[in-house]
PDB file with one MODEL, atoms N, CA, C and O in Angstrom:
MODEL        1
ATOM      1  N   UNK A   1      31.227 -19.099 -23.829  1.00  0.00           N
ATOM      2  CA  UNK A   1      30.595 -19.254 -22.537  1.00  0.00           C
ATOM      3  C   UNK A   1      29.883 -17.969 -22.121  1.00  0.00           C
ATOM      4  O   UNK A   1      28.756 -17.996 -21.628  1.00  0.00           O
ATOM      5  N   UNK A   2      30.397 -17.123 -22.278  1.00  0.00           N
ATOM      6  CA  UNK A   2      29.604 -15.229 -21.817  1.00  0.00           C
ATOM      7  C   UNK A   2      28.451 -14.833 -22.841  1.00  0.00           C
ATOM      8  O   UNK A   2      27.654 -13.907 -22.687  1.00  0.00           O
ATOM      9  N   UNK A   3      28.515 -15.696 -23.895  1.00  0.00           N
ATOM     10  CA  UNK A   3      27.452 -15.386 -24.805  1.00  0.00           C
ATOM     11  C   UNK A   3      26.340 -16.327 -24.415  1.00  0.00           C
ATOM     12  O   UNK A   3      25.139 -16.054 -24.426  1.00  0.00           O
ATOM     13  N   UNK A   4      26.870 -17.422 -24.085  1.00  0.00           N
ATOM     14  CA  UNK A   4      25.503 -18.257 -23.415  1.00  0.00           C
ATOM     15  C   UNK A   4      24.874 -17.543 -22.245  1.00  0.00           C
ATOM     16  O   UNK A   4      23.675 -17.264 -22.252  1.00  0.00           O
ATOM     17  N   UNK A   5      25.797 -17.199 -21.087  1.00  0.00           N
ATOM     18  CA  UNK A   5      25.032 -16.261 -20.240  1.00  0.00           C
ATOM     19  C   UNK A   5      24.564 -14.977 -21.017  1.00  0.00           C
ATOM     20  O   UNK A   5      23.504 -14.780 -20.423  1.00  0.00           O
ATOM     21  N   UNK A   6      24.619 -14.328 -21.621  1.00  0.00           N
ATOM     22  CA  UNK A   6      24.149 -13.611 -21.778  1.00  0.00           C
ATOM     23  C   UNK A   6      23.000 -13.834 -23.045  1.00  0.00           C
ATOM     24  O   UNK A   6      22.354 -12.890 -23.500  1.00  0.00           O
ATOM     25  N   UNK A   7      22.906 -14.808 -23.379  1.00  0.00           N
ATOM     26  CA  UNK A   7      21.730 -15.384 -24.589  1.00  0.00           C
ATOM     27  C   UNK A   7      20.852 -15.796 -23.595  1.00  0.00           C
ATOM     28  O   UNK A   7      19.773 -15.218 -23.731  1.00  0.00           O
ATOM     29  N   UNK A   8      20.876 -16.673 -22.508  1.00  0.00           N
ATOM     30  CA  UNK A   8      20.085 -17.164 -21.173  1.00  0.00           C
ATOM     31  C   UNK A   8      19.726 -15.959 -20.515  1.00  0.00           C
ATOM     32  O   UNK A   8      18.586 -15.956 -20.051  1.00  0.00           O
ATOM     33  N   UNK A   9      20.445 -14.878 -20.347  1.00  0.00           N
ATOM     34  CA  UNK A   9      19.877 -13.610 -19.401  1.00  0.00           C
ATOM     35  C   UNK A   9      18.829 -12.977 -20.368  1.00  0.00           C
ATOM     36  O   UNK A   9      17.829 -12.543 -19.796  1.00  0.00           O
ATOM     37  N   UNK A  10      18.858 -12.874 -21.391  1.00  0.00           N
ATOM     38  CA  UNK A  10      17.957 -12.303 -22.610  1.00  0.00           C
ATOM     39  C   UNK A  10      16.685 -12.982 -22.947  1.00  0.00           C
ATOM     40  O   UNK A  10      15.635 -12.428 -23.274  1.00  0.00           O
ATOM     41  N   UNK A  11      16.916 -14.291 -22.822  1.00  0.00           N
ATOM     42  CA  UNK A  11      15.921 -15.257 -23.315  1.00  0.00           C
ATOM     43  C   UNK A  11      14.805 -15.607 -21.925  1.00  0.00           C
ATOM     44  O   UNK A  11      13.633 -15.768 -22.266  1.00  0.00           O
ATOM     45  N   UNK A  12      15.059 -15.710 -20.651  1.00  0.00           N
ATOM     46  CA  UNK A  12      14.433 -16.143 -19.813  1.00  0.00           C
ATOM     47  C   UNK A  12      13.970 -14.916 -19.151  1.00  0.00           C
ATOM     48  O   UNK A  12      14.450 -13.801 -18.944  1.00  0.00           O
ATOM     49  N   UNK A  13      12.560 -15.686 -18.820  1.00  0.00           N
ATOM     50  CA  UNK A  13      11.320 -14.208 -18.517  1.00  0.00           C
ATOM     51  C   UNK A  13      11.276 -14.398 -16.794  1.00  0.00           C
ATOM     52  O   UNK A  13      10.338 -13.862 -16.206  1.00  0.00           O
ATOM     53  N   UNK A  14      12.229 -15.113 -16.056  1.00  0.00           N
ATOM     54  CA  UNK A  14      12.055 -15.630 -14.738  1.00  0.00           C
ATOM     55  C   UNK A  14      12.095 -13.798 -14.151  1.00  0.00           C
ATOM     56  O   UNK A  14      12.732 -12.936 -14.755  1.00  0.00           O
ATOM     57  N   UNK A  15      11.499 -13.604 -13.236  1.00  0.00           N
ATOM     58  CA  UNK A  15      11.151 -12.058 -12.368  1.00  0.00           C
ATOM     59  C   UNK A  15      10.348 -10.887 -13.370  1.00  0.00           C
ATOM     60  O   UNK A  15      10.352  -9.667 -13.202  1.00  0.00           O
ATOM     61  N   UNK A  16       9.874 -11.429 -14.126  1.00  0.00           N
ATOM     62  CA  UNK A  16       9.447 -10.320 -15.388  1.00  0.00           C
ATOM     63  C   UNK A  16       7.848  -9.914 -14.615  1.00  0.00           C
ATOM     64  O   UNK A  16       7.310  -8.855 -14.940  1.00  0.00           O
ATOM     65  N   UNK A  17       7.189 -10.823 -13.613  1.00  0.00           N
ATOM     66  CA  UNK A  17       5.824 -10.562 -13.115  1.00  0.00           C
ATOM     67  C   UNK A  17       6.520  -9.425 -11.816  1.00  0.00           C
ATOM     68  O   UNK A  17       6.205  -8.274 -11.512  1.00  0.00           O
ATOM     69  N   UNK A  18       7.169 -10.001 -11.482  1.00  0.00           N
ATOM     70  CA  UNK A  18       7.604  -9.078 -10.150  1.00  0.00           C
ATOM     71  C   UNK A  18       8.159  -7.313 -10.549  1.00  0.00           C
ATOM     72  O   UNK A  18       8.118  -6.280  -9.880  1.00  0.00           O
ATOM     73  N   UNK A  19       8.601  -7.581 -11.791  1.00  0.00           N
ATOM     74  CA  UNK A  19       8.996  -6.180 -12.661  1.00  0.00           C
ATOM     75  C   UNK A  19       7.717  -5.371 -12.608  1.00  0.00           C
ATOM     76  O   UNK A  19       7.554  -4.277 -12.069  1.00  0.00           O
ATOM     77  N   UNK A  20       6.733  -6.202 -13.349  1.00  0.00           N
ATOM     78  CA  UNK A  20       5.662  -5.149 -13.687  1.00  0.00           C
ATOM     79  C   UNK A  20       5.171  -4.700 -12.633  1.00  0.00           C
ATOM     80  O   UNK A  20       4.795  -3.532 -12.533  1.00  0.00           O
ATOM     81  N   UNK A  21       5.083  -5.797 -11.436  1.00  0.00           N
ATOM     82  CA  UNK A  21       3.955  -4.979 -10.024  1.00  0.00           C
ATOM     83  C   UNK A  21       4.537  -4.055  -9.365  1.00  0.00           C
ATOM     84  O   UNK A  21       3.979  -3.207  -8.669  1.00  0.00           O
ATOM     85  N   UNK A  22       6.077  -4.226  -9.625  1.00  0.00           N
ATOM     86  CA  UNK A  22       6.610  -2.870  -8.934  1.00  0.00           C
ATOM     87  C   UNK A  22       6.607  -1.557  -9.855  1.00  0.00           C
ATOM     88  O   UNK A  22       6.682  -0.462  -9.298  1.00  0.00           O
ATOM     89  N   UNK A  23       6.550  -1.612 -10.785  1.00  0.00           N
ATOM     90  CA  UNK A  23       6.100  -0.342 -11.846  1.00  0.00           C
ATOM     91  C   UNK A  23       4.697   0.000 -11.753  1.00  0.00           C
ATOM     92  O   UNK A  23       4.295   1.164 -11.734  1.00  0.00           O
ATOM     93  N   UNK A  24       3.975  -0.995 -11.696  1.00  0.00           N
ATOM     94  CA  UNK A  24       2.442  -0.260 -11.712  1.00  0.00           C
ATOM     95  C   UNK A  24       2.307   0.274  -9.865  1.00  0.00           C
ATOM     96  O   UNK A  24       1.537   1.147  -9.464  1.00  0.00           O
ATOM     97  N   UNK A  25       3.090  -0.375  -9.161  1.00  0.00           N
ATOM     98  CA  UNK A  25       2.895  -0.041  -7.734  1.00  0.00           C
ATOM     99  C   UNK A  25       3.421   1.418  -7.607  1.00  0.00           C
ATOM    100  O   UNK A  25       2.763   2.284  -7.031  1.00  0.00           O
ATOM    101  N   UNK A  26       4.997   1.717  -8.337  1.00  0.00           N
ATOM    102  CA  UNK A  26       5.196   2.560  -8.571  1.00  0.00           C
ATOM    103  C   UNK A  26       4.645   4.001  -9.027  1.00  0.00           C
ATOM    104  O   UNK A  26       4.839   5.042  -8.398  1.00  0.00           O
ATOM    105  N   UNK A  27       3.695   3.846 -10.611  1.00  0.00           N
ATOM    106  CA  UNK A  27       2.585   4.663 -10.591  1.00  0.00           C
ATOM    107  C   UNK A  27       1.976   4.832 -10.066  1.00  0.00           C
ATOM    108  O   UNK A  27       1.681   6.026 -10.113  1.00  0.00           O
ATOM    109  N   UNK A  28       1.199   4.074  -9.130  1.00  0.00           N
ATOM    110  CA  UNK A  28       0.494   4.120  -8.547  1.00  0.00           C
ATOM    111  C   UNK A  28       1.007   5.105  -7.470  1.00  0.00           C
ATOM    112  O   UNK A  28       0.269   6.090  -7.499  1.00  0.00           O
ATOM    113  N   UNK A  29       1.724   5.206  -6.772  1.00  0.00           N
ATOM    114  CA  UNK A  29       2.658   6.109  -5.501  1.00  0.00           C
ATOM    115  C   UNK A  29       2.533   7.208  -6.236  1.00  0.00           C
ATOM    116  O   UNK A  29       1.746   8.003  -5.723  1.00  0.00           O
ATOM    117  N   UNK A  30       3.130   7.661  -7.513  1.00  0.00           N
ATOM    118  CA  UNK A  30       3.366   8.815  -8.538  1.00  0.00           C
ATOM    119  C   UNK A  30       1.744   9.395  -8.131  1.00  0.00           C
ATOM    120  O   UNK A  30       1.376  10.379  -7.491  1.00  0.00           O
ATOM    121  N   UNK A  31       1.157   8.533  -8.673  1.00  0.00           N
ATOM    122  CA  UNK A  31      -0.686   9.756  -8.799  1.00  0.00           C
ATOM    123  C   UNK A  31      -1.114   9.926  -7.490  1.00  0.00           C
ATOM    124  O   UNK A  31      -1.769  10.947  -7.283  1.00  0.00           O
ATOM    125  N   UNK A  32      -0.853   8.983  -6.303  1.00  0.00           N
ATOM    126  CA  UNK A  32      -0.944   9.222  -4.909  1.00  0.00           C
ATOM    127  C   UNK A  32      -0.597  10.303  -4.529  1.00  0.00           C
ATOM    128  O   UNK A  32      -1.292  10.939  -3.736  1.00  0.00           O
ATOM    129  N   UNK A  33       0.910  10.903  -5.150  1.00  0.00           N
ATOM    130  CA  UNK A  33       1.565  11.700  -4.514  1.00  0.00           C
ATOM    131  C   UNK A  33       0.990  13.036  -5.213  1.00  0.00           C
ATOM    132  O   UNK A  33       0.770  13.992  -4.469  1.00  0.00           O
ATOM    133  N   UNK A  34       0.764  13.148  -6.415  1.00  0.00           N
ATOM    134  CA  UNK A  34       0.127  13.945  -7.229  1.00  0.00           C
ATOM    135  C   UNK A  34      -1.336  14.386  -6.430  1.00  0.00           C
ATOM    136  O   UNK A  34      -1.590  15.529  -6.051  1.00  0.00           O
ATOM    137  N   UNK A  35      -2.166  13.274  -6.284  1.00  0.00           N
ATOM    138  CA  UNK A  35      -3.548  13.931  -5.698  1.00  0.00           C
ATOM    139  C   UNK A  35      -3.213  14.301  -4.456  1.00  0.00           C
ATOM    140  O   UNK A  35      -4.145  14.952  -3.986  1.00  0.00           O
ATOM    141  N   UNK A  36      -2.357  14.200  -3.729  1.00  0.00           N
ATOM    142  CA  UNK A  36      -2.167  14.991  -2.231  1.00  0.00           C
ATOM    143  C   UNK A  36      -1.917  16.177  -2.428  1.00  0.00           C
ATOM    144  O   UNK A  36      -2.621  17.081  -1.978  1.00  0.00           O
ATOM    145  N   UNK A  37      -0.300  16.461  -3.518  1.00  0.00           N
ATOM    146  CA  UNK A  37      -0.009  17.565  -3.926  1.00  0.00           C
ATOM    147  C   UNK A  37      -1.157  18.746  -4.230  1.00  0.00           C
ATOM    148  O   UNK A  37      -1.294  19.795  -3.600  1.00  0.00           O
ATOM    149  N   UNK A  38      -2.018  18.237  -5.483  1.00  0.00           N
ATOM    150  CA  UNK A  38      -3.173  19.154  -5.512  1.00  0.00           C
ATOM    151  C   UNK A  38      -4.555  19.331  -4.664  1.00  0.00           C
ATOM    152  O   UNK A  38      -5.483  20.100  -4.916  1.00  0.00           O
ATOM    153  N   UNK A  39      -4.440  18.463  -3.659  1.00  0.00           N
ATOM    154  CA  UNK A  39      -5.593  18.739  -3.036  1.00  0.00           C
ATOM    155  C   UNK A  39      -5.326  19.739  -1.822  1.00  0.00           C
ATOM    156  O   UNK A  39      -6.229  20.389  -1.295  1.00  0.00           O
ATOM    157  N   UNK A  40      -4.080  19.788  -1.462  1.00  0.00           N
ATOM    158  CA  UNK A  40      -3.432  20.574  -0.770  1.00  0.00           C
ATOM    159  C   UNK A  40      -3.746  21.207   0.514  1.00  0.00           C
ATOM    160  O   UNK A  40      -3.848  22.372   0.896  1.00  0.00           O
ATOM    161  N   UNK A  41      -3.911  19.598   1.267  1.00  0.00           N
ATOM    162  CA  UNK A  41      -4.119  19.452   2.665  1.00  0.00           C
ATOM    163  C   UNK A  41      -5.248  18.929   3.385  1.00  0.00           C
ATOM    164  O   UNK A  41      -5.316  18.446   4.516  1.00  0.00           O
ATOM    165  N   UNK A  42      -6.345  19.171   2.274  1.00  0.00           N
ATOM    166  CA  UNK A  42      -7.969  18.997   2.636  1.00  0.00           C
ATOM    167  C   UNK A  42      -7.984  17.482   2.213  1.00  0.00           C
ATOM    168  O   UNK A  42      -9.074  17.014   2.543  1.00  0.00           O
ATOM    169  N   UNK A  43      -7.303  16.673   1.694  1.00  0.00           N
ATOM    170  CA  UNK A  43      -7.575  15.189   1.749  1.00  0.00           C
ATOM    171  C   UNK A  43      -6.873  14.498   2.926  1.00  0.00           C
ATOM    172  O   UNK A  43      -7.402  13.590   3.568  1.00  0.00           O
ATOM    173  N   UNK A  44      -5.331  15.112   3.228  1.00  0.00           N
ATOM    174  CA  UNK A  44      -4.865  14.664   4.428  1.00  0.00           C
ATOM    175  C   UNK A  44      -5.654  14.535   5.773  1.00  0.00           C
ATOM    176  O   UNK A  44      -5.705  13.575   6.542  1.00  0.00           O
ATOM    177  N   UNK A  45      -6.386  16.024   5.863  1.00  0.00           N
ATOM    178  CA  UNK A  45      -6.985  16.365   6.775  1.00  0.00           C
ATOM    179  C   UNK A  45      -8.301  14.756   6.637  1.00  0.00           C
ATOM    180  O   UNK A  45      -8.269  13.821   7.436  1.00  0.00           O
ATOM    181  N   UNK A  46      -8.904  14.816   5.921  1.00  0.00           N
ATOM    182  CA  UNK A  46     -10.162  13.745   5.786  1.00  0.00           C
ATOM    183  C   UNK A  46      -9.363  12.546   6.383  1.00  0.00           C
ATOM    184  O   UNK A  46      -9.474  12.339   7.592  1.00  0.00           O
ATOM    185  N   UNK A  47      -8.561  11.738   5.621  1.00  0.00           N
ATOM    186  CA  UNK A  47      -7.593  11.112   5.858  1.00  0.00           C
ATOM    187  C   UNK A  47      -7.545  10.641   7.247  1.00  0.00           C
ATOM    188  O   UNK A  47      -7.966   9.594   7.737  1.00  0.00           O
ATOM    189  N   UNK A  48      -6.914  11.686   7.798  1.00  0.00           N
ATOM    190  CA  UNK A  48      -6.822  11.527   9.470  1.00  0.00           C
ATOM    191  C   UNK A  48      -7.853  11.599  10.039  1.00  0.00           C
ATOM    192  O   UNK A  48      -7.701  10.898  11.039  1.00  0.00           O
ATOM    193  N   UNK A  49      -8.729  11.964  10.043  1.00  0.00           N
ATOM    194  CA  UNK A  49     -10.170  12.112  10.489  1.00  0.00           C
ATOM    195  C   UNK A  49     -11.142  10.379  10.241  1.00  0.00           C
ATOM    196  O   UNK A  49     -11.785   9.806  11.120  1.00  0.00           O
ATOM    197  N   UNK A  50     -10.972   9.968   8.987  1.00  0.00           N
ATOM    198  CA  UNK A  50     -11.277   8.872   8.907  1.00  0.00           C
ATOM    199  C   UNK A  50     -10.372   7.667   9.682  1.00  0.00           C
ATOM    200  O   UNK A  50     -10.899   6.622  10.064  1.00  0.00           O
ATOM    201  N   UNK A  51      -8.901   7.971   9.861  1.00  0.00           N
ATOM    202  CA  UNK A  51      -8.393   6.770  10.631  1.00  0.00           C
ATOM    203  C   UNK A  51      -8.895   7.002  12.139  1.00  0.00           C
ATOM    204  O   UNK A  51      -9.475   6.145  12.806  1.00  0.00           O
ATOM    205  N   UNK A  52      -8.648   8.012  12.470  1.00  0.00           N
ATOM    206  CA  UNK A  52      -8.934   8.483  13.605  1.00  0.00           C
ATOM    207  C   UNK A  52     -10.064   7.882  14.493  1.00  0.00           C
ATOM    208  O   UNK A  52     -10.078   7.583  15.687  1.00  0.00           O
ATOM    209  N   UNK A  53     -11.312   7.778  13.198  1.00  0.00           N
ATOM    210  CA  UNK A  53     -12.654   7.108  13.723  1.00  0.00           C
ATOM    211  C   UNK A  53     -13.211   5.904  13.899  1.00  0.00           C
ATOM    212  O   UNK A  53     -14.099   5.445  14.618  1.00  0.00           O
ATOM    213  N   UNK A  54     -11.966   5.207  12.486  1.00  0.00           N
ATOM    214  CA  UNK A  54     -11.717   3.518  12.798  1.00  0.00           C
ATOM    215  C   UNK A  54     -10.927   3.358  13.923  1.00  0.00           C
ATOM    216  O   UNK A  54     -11.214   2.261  14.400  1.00  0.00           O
ATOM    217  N   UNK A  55     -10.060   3.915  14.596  1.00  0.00           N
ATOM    218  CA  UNK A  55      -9.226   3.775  15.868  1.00  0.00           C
ATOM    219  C   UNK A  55     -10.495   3.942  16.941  1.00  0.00           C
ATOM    220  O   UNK A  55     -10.638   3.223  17.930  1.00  0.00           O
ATOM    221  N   UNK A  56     -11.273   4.888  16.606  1.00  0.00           N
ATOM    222  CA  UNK A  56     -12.252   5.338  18.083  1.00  0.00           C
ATOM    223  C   UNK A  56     -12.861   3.881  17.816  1.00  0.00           C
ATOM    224  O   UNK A  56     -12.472   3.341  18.852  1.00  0.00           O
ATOM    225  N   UNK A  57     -13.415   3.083  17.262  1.00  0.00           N
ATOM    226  CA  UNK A  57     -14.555   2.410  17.002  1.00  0.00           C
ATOM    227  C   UNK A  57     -13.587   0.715  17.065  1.00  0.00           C
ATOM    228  O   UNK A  57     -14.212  -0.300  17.375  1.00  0.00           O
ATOM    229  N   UNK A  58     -12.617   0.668  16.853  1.00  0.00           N
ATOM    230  CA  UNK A  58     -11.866  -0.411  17.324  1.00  0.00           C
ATOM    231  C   UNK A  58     -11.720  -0.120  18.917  1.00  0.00           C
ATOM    232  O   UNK A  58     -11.825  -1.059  19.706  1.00  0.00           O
ATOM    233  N   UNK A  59     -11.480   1.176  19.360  1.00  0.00           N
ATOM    234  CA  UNK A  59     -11.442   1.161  20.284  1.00  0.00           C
ATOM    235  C   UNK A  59     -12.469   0.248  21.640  1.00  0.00           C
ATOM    236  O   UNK A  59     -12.275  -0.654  22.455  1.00  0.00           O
ATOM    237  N   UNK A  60     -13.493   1.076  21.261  1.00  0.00           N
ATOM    238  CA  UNK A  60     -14.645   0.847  21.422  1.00  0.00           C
ATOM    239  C   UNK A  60     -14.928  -0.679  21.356  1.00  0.00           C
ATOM    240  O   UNK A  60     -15.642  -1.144  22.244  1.00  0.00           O
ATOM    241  N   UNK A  61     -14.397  -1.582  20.306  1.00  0.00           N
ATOM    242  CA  UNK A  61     -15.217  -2.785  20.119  1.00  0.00           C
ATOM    243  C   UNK A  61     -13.972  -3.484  21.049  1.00  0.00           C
ATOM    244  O   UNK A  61     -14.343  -4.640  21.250  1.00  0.00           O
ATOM    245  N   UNK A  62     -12.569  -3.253  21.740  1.00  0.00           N
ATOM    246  CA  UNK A  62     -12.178  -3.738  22.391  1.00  0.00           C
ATOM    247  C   UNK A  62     -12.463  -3.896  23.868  1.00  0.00           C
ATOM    248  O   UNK A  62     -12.213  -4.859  24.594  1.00  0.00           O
ATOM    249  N   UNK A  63     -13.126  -2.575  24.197  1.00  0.00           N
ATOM    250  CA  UNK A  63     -13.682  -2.451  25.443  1.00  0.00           C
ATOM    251  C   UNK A  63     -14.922  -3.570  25.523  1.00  0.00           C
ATOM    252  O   UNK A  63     -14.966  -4.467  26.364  1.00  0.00           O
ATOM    253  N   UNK A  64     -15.925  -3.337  24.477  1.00  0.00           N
ATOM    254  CA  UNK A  64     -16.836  -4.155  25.157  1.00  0.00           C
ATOM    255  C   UNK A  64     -16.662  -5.655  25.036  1.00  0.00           C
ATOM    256  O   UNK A  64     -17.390  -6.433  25.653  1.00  0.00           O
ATOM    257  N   UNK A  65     -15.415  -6.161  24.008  1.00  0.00           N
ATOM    258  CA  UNK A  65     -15.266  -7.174  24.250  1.00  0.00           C
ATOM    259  C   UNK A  65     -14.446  -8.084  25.445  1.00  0.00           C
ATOM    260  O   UNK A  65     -14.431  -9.295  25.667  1.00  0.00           O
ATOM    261  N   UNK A  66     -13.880  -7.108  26.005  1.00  0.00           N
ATOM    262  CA  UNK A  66     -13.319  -7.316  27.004  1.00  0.00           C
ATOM    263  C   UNK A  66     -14.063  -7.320  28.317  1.00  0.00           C
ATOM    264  O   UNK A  66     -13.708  -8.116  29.186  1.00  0.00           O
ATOM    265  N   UNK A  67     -15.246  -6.344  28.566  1.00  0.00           N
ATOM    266  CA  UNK A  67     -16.651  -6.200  29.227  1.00  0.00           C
ATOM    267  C   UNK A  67     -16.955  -7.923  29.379  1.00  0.00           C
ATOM    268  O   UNK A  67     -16.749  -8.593  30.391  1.00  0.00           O
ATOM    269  N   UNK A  68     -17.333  -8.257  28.472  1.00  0.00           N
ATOM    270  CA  UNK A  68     -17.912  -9.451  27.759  1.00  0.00           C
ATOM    271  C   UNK A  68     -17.273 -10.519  28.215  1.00  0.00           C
ATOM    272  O   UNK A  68     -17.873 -11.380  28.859  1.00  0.00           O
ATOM    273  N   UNK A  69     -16.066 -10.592  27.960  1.00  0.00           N
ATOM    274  CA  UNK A  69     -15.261 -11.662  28.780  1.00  0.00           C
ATOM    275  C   UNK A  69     -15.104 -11.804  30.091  1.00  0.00           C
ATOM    276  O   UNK A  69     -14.782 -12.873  30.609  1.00  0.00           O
ATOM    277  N   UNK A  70     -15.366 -10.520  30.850  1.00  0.00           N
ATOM    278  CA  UNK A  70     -14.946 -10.356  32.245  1.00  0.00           C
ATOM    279  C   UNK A  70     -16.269 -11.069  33.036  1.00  0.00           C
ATOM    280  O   UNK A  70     -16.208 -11.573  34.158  1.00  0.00           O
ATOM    281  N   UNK A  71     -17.351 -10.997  32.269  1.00  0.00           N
ATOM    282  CA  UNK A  71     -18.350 -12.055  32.863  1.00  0.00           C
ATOM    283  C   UNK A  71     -18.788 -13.695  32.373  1.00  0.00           C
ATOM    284  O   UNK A  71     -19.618 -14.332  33.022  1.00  0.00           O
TER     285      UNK A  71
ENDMDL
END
């Protein structure tokens, strides 16, 4: 009986897609963390500067849509 489970745990590929996306997601974090490391502050800095300007500009498109509604 323990050899069948364990011939069935060996043989069946059920979660084997979910394995790989978390390994390549994984690398992926690894070289993320790597190009921050060496850029060493000047991408963070961009970074924030670019969210910063999608926040101003959402901002922005909430106001006038709200403008917009109020008439």
């Amino acid at each position: 009986m323990i050899w069948k489970c364990i011939k069935r745990f060996t043989q069946e590929e059920d979660g084997q897609g979910i394995t790989e996306y978390a390994c390549v997601l994984a690398f992926v974090c690894l070289l993320v963390l790597v190009v921050f490391e060496f850029s060493q502050g000047s991408l963070a800095f961009a970074l924030s500067q670019s969210v910063s300007s999608m926040v101003g500009q959402l901002d922005r498109l909430n106001l006038a849509t709200d403008a917009a509604n109020a008439t």
